[in-house]
N, C-alpha and C positions, 0 to 999 in steps of 0.2 A: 836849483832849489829842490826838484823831482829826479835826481840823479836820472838815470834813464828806466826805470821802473815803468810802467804800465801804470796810468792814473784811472780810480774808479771815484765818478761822483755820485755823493749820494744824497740824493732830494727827498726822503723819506722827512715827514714829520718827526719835532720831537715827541717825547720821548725816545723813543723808536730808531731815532735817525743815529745817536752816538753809538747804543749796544750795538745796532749793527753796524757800525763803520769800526771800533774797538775788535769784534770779531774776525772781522774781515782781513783788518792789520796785520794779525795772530796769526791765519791761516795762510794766508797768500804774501807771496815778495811781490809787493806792487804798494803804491802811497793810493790812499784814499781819500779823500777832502770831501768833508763833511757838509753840506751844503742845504739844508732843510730848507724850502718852500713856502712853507706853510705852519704856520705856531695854531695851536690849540688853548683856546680861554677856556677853562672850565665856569659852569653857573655855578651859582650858589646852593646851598642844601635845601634853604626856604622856594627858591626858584625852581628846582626839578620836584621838591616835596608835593608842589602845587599843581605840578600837572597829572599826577599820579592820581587813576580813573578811583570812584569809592565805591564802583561795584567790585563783584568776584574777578580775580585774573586768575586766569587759565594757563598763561605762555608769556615768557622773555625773549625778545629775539633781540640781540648784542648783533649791532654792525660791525663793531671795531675793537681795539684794544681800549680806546679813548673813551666809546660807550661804557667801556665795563669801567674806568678806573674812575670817570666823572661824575658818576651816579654811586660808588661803591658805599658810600655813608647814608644814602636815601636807601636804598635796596637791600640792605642787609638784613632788614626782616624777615625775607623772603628765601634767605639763603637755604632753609632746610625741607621747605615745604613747595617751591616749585621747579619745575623744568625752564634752565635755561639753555636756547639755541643760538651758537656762535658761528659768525661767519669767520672762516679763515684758525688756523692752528692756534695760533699767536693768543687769540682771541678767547679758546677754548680753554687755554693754559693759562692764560688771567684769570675767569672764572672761578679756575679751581682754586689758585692763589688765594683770592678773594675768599673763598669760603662754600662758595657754591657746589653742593651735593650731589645735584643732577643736571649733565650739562650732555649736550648734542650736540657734534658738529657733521654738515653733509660732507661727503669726498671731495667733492667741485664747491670750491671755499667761494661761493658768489650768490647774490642775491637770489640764480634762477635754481642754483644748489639748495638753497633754502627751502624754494617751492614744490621742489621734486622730492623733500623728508617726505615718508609717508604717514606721520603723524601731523601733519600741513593738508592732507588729501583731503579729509572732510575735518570744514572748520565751522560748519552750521553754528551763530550763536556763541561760539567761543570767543572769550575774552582775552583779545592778545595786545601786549604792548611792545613796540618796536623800540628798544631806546638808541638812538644815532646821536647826531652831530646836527647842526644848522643848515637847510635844505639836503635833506636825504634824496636819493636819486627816486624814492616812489612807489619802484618796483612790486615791489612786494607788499607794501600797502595798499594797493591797487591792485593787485592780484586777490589778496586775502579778503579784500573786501566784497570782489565779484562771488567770493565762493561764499559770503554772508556772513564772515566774520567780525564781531565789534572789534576797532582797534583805534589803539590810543598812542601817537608819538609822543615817543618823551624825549623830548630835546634838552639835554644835559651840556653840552658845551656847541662853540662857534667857530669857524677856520677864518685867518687872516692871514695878509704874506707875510712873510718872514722877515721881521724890522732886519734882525742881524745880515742875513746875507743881502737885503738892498743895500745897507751902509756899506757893506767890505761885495762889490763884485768879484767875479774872479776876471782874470785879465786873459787878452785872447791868446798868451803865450800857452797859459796854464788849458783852458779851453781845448786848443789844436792837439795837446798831450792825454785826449781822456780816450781812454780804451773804452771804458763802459760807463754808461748811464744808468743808474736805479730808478727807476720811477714808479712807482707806488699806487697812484690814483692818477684819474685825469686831474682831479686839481690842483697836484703836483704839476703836472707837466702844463696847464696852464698858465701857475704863476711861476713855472722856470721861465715859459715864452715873457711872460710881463719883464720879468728883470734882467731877461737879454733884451728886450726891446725887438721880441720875434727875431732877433737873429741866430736864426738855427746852423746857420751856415758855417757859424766859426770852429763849428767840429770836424773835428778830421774825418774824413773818408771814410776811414778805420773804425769812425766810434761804431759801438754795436750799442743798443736800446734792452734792457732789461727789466721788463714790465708785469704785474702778477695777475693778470687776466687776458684775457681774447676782447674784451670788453676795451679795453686800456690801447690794446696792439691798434685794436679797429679805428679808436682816436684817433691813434698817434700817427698813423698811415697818412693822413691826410697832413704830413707835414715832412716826416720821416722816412724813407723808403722803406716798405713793408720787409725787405731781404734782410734788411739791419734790425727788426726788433724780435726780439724771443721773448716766450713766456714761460716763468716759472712760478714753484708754489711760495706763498708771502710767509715764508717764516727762513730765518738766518740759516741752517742746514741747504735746503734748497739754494737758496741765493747764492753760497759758496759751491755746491757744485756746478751750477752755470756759470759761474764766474771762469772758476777752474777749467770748463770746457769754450768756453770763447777765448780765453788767452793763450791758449796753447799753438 
């Protein structure tokens, strides 16, 4: 079925998950199987409208691609009059798509990258809202708050597993064939373990872990041999150069 090519799967959420498996195709002689984890519900306009604070805001900070695209109809008010700060490339390059005039990304695409802007340093009384997904990991709201920040999550959409990849598993022939693993978030690599039923073992030897944090690596150790996972930056450019240097 996978002639003898080099298999990459890739657990990325949708949207997310096809462009870069499409991409991937294109650049590398290797079969990729598209494999998402995790689906994204977006709320509704009425439901993120409502949690939007009626004082002054100050600051946007976008976790994701998902933040930016499932609030994009609620926010667009905002598009010319404030600073949005994105975590991760991808994120930054929505923004813009989107309409948004003034965006920031840190170098270190992660929550502690965020804390380290120096526009994040004194946040005395600043009115900032975080827009994420359903249980954000905190960090940063909890940080921004020790420094007396007001801040308001705005929960725009929710993660669930992936109805499609439970129905169609893949089988342990295809498994023993995967060169490389994507994995995106821990909650990727959570609901992969759910839908192998923790068995991590049916990978070959061979597989190598390709994870877009130190954050993610330090997870997945506790499951994975730390020798087997590398980290790269989260946007398709990136991902095909470590691709290109683990297959060789």
């Amino acid at each position: 079925m996978f002639d003898n090519k080099p298999i990459l799967l890739n657990t990325r959420p949708e949207p997310q998950n096809t462009a870069l498996s499409h991409f991937l195709m294109k650049q590398l002689n290797c079969e990729v199987i598209s494999f998402p984890t995790i689906e994204m519900s977006y709320f509704s306009h009425v439901k993120i409208q409502q949690q939007l604070p009626d004082k002054r805001i100050d600051y946007f900070i976008f976790t994701s691609v998902n933040a930016v695209e499932a609030s994009a109809s609620v926010l667009s008010q905002f598009h010319d009059t404030h600073l949005a700060i994105a975590i991760g490339h991808n994120t930054k390059i929505t923004l813009v798509q989107q309409g948004w005039k003034n965006t920031l990304m840190p170098e270190n695409a992660s929550s502690e990258g965020i804390l380290n802007l120096p526009i994040l340093k004194t946040v005395k009384k600043k009115s900032i809202v975080i827009v994420s997904g359903s249980n954000p990991r905190g960090l940063i709201q909890s940080a921004l708050i020790a420094k007396e920040a007001q801040i308001t999550t705005l929960i725009c959409y929710e993660r669930h597993i992936a109805q499609k990849s439970m129905d169609n598993p893949l089988t342990q022939e295809q498994l023993a064939k995967v060169a490389i693993v994507i994995v995106s978030s821990v909650e990727c690599f959570d609901y992969l373990k759910h839908i192998l039923n923790n068995h991590l073992n049916v990978y070959s030897e061979k597989s190598r872990w390709l994870v877009f944090s130190e954050r993610i690596k330090k997870v997945l150790a506790k499951d994975v041999s730390i020798d087997k996972i590398y980290v790269c930056e989260p946007n398709a450019t990136a991902v095909l150069k470590a691709c290109e240097r683990l297959l060789r």
